[in-house]
Each structure stands twice: as structure tokens, then as C-alpha cells.
C-alpha positions as CSV (number, residue, x, y, z in Angstrom):
1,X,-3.2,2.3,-9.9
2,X,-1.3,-0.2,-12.3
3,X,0.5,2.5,-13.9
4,X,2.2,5.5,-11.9
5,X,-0.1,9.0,-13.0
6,X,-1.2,8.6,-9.3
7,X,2.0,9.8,-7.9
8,X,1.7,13.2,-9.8
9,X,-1.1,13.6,-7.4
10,X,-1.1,11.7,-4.0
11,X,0.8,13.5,-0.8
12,X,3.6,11.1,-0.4
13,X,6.9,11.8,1.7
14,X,9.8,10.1,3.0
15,X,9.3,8.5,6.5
16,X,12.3,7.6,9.2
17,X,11.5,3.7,10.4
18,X,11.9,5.6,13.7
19,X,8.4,6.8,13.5
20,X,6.9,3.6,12.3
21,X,8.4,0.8,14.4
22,X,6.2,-1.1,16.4
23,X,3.9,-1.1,13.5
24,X,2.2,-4.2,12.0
25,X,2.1,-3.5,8.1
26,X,-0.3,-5.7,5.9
27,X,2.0,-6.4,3.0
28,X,1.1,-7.2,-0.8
29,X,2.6,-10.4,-0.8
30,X,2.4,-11.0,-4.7
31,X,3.6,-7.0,-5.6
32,X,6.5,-7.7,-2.7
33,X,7.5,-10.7,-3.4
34,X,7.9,-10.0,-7.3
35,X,10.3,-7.4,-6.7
36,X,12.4,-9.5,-5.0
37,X,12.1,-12.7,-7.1
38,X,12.7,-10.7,-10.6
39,X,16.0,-9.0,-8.5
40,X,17.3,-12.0,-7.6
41,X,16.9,-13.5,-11.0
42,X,18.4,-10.9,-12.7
43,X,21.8,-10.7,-9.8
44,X,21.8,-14.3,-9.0
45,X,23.4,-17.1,-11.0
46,X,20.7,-19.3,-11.8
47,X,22.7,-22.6,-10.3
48,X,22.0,-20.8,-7.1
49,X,18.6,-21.3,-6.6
50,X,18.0,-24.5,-9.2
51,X,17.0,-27.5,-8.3
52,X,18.2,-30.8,-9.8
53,X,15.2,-31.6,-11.4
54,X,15.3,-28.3,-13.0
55,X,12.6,-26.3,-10.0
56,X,13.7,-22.7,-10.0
57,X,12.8,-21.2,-6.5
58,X,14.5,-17.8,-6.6
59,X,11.4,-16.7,-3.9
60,X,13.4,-18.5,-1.4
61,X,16.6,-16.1,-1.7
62,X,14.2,-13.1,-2.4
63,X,12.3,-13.9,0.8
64,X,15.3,-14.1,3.1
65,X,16.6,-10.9,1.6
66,X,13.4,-9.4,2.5
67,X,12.1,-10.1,5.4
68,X,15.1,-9.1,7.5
69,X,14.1,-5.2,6.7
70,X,11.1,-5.5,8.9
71,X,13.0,-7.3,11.4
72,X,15.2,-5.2,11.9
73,X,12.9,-1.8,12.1
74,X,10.9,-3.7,14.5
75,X,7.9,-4.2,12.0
76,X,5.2,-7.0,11.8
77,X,4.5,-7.9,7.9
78,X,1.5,-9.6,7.5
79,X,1.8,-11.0,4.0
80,X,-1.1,-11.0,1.8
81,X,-1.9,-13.1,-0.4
82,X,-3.9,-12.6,-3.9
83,X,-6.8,-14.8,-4.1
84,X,-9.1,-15.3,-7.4
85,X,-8.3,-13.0,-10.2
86,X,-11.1,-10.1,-10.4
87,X,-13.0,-10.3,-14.2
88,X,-12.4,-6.6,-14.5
89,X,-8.7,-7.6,-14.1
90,X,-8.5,-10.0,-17.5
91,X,-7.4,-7.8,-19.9
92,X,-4.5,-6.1,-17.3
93,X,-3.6,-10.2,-16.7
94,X,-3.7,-11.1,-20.5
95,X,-1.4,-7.9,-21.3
96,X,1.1,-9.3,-18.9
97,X,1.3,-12.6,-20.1
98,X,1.7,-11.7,-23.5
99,X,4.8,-9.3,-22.5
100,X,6.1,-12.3,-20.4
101,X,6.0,-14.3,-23.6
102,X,7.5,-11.8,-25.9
103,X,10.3,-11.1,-23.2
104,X,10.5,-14.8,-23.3
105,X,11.3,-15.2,-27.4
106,X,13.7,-12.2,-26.9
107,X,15.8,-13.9,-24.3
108,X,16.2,-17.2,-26.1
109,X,17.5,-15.1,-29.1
110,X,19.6,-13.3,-27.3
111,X,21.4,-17.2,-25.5
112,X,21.0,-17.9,-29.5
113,X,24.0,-14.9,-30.1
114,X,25.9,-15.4,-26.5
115,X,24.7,-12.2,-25.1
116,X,24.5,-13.2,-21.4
117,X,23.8,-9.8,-20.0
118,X,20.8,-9.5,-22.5
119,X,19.6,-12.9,-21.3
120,X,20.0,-12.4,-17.9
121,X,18.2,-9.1,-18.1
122,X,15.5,-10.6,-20.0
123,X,15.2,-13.6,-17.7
124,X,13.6,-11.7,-15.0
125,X,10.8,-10.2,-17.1
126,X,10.3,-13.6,-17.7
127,X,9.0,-14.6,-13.9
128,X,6.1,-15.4,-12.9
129,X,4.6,-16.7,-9.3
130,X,4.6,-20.5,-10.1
131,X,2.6,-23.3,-8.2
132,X,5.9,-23.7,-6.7
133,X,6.9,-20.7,-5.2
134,X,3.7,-20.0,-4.0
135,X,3.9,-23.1,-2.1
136,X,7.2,-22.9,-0.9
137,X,6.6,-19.0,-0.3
138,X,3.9,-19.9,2.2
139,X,6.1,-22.7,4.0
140,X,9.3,-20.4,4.3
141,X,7.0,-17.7,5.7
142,X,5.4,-19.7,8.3
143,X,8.7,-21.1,9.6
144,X,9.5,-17.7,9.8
145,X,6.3,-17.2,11.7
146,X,5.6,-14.4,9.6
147,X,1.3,-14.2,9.6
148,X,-0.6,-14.5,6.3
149,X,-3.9,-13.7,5.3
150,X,-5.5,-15.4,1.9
151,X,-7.7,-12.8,0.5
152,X,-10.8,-13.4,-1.7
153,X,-9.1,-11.3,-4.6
154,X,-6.9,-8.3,-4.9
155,X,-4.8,-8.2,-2.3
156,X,-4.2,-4.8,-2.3
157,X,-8.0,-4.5,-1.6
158,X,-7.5,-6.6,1.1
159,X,-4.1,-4.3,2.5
160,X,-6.3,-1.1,2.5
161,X,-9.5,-3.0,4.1
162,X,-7.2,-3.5,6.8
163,X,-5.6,-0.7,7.5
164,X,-8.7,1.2,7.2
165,X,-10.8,-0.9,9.8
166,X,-7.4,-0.6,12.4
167,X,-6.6,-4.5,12.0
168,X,-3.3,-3.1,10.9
169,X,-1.4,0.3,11.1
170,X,-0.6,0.8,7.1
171,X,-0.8,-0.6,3.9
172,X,2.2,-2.3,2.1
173,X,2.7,-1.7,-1.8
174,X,4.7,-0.2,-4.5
175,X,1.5,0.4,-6.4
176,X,-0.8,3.1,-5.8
177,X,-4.2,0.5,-5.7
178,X,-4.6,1.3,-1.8
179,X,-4.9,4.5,-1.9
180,X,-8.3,4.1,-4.3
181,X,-9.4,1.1,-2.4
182,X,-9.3,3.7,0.9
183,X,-6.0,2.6,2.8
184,X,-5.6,5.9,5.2
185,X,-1.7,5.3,4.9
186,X,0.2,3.1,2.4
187,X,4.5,2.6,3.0
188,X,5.8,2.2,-0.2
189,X,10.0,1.6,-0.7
190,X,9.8,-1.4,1.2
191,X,11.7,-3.3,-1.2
192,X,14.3,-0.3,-1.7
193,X,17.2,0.7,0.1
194,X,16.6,3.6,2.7
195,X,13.6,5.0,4.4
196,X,10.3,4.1,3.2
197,X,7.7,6.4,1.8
198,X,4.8,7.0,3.4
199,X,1.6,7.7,1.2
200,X,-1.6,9.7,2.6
201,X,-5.2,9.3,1.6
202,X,-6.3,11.9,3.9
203,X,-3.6,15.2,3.3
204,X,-4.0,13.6,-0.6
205,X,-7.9,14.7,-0.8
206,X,-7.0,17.8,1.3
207,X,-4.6,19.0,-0.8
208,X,-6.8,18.4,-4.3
209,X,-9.5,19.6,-2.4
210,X,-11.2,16.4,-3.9
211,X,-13.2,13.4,-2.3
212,X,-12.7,9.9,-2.3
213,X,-15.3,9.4,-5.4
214,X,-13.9,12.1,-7.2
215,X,-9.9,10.9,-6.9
216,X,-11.3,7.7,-8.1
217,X,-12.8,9.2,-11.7
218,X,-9.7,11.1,-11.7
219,X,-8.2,7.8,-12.2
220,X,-10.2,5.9,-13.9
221,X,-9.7,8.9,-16.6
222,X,-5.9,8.0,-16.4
223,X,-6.4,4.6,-16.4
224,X,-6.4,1.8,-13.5
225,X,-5.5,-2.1,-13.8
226,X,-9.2,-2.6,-14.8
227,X,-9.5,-0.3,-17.4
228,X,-7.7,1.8,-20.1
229,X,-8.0,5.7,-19.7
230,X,-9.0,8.3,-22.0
231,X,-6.3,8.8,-24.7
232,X,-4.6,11.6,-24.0
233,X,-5.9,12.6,-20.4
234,X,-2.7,12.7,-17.7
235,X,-3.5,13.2,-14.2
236,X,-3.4,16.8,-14.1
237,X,-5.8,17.4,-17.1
238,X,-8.3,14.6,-15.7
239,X,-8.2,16.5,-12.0
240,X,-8.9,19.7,-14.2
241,X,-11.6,18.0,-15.8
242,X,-13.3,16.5,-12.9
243,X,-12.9,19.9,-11.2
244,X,-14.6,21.3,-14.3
245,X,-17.4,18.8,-15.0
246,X,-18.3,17.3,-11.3
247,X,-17.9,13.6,-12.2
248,X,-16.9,11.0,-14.0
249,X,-20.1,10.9,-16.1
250,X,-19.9,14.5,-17.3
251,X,-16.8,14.4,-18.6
252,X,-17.0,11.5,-20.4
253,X,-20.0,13.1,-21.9
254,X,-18.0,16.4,-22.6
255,X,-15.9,14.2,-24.4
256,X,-17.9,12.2,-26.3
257,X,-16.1,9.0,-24.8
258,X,-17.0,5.9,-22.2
259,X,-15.4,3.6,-20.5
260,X,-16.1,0.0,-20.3
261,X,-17.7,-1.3,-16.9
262,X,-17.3,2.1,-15.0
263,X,-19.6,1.8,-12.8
264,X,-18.7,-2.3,-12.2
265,X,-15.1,-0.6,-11.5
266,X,-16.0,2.3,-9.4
267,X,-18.0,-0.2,-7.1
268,X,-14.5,-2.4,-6.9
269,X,-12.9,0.3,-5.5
270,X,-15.6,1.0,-2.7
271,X,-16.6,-2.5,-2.1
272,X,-14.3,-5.0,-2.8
273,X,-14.4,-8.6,-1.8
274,X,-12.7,-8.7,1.2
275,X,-12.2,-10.8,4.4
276,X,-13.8,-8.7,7.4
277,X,-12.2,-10.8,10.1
278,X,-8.5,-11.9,9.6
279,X,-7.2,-14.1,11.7
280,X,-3.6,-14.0,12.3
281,X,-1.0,-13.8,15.4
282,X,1.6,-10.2,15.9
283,X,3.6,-12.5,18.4
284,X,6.0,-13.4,15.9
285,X,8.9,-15.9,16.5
286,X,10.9,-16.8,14.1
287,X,12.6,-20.6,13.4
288,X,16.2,-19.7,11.8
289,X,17.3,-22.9,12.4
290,X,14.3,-24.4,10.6
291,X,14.0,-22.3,7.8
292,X,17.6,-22.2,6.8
293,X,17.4,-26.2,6.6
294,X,14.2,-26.2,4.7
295,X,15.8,-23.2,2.2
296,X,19.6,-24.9,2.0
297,X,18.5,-28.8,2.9
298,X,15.4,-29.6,1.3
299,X,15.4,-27.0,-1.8
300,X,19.0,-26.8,-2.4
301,X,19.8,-23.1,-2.9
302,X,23.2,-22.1,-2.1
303,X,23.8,-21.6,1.5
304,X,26.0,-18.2,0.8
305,X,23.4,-16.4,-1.4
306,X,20.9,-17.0,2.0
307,X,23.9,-17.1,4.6
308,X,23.8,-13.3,5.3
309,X,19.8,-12.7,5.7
310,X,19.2,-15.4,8.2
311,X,21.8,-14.3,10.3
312,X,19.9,-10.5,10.2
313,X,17.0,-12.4,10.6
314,X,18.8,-14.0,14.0
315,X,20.6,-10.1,15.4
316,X,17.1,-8.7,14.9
317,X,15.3,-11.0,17.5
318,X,17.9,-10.0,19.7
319,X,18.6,-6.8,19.0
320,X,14.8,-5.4,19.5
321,X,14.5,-7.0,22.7
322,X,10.8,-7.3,22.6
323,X,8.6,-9.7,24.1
324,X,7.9,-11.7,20.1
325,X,11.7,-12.2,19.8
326,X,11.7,-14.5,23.0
């Protein structure tokens, strides 16, 4: 879900990377890589990762930071990538522009009065994935031989699809999307220091004693990143209701209230468009040398705010000792 009433809900716990190494993890690139880019914006002088003409490719530190983590718990990512924005999706896409542009007007106000912090708080709720760095994303990944996978639209559609047909082992998000699009298990935290969390479709329908159909009305009551919910209804009164009523439908009609394209939204979560056969390569071996020059040489960023990722990038392949590190 866009927002969190999911998590009141879903069976999540903490997981030790010992249980999960060796795993391949399809990763939503554009929910990852945000975290990263807005955290390095906000931490990083700006000098750092600015161009002379002005380009801003923050992504590049962000990426370095990030992949290491994987490395180094002996994890494939397979970053996926967002393809065309879903209609359903517009008014979720509009909102966030317009709070990009207010957070915009509020940071040049506060340069206007010298408050730095302000600004540099404001600055990363300003970011957004430019032409740029999701070009130079893309190259940086693939010197780090890290596979990709385009998909047709959401990508978190495209992370559950996966790891539900075994093309993968889990899902990667901070959002809760792949557990309604049918991801059996979803590792969230993987931008965060510590162990990941490890979501559960299966013990989450168990425990509500619910089915897939039904944990979806539950949150389209709440409300999703296609639609609004019901003004009012939290996730524990919308499973009550559900429980109550049967479906969506009924309670809706208990309530004398709809919800636009229901049924169009409902049938995204079931049957999304989605690539059946990704073609990508687990055999992952990494070009330090290569990506450092492209990251330090050819984009300028600071060679000490990149210095201490590629060289985790470099123990890891030795470290795991593993056939892909070769």
C-alpha cells in the first residue's frame, strides 16, 4: 500500500541475513533507490555529487552505499525497474508532484533567510528520478554487474510476479504493494541499518483468517496508491467490516459509499501487466575498477564520499568466496 495501515495487519518479523543468504532478491529499484538518493541529499554536501554544468547525480553515491549490503550478506539484487505509469496511478503521481513543488517554494524561502538546515532538509523532498540518474543508474549497475529487469509498469507488481512464480526467492520493498500484488515473502529494511524484515503473505491471511480477495478490500477500504479510502475506516475497522459484510461491495453499500474504479483496481492487484519471462544472469561479477572511474572520472563525484563502498563492494567478492565473486 502507498501509505502504512497495512502493517497494523501483515505478519512481519525481523530476519537474521543468516537465514537468507544465498538468496536472489528482486528489488524495487525506484522505491530503493529513492531512499538512498533523498539520504544522500539531505547528508551530503551538494559539491559532492555536482557536476560542472550543474548535473546533480546523488544516485551514484546512493548506489555505492547500497549495494555493498547485499554484497556483503551474500545476496543477488535484481533491480527492477518501473516502467509506464499505471492510469489508476495519476492522481497518487499528481499528489506527489505537487508536494515536490510546495517543498520546493519552502526551501528557496528558507536559502532566502540563511537557514541551511531547513534547506538542506527541504532539498531532499525535493528529488525526483531524473532522465539522468536513471540513465546513469542503469550504467553504474551494469558495471557492477548487478541484473535488471524493465517492467511494463509497477515494479512492485513486477517484484511479487517474481517471487511468486520462483524466478526469485523474495520481494524487495519498503512499501507494502507486494504483499497485495501476491509476493509469498517481501524483505523490507533493506535500506536500514540491521537485519531486514521479512513480510508473509501466507502466516498474514492465516492469522486474519482472511483470503487474498478479502485482504485486498480490506485495503482498498484503507486506501491504496490507486485510490483514496473511506474517510474514517483504519485497518482494524475495515477488517471488522469485511468480516462483517463478506466483501468489498457490501460494505460499501452498508455505507452508503463507492469507490472510484474498484473493480479496474481490484483486477491490478490480481493481474497486473507483468513480464512472464525475465531474462537476467545470478552470476554476478562485479567491475570496481570500472565503476569507481565511471562514478569519480567521468561524473565527478568526490572520490571520498564513494571511497568506502567500493572498497566493501571489493572484501565482499572475496570474502564470500563463491563461484560469482571469481
Amino acid at each position: 500500500m502507498g501509505n502504512a495501515d497495512l502493517r497494523a495487519l501483515a505478519s512481519i518479523r525481523e530476519v537474521a541475513f543468516e537465514e537468507i543468504e544465498g538468496s536472489v532478491v528482486a528489488v524495487d529499484a525506484h522505491n530503493w533507490l529513492y531512499r538512498y538518493l533523498t539520504t544522500t541529499v539531505k547528508w551530503t554536501a551538494d559539491e559532492a555529487y555536482t557536476t560542472t554544468d550543474g548535473t546533480e547525480v546523488a544516485n551514484l553515491i546512493g548506489i555505492v552505499q547500497g549495494v555493498p549490503k547485499f554484497f556483503e550478506h551474500d545476496l543477488v539484487p535484481v533491480m527492477v525497474f518501473d516502467g509506464t505509469v499505471t492510469d489508476l496511478k495519476a492522481d497518487e503521481v499528481a499528489e506527489r508532484r505537487e508536494k515536490r513543488e510546495r517543498a520546493e517554494q519552502r526551501k528557496e524561502a528558507a536559502e532566502e533567510r540563511g537557514d541551511a538546515v531547513e534547506a538542506a532538509r527541504l532539498e531532499a523532498r525535493t528529488q525526483r528520478l531524473t532522465d539522468t540518474i536513471q540513465e546513469t543508474t542503469r550504467e553504474l549497475l551494469q558495471l557492477l554487474d548487478v541484473p535488471i529487469v524493465e517492467a511494463p509498469a509497477e515494479g512492485e507488481a513486477q517484484c511479487a510476479h517474481m517471487a511468486a512464480t520462483g524466478v526469485v526467492d523474495y520481494a524487495g520493498s519498503e512499501d507494502y504493494d507486494t504483499l497485495l500484488f501476491g509476493a509469498p515473502y517481501t524483505l523490507r529494511g533493506l535500506t536500514s541499518k540491521g537485519n531486514p524484515e521479512l513480510m508473509d503473505l501466507s502466516a498474514t491471511l492465516e492469522e486474519l483468517d482472511l483470503d487474498r480477495q478479502a485482504l485486498v478490500d480490506v485495503a482498498l477500504l484503507c486506501g491504496t496508491d490507486f485510490n483514496e479510502g473511506i474517510h474514517g475506516v483504519g485497518p482494524k475497522t475495515a477488517l471488522k467490516e469485511i468480516r462483517e459484510h463478506g466483501d468489498l461491495w457490501s460494505v460499501l453499500e452498508s455505507r452508503s459509499a463507492e469507490i472510484p474504479n474498484a473493480e479496474a483496481i481490484r483486477e491490478l492487484f490480481f493481474d497486473p501487466p507483468v513480464n512472464d519471462d525475465p531474462s537476467f544472469d545470478t552470476d554476478v561479477d562485479p567491475d570496481v575498477s570500472a565503476a569507481r572511474t565511471y562514478v569519480v572520472d567521468e561524473w565527478g563525484v568526490d572520490a571520498d564520499e564513494v571511497a568506502r563502498g567500493f572498497d566493501r563492494i571489493e572484501e565482499s567478492c572475496v570474502q564470500t568466496g563463491l563461484d560469482r565473486w571469481a
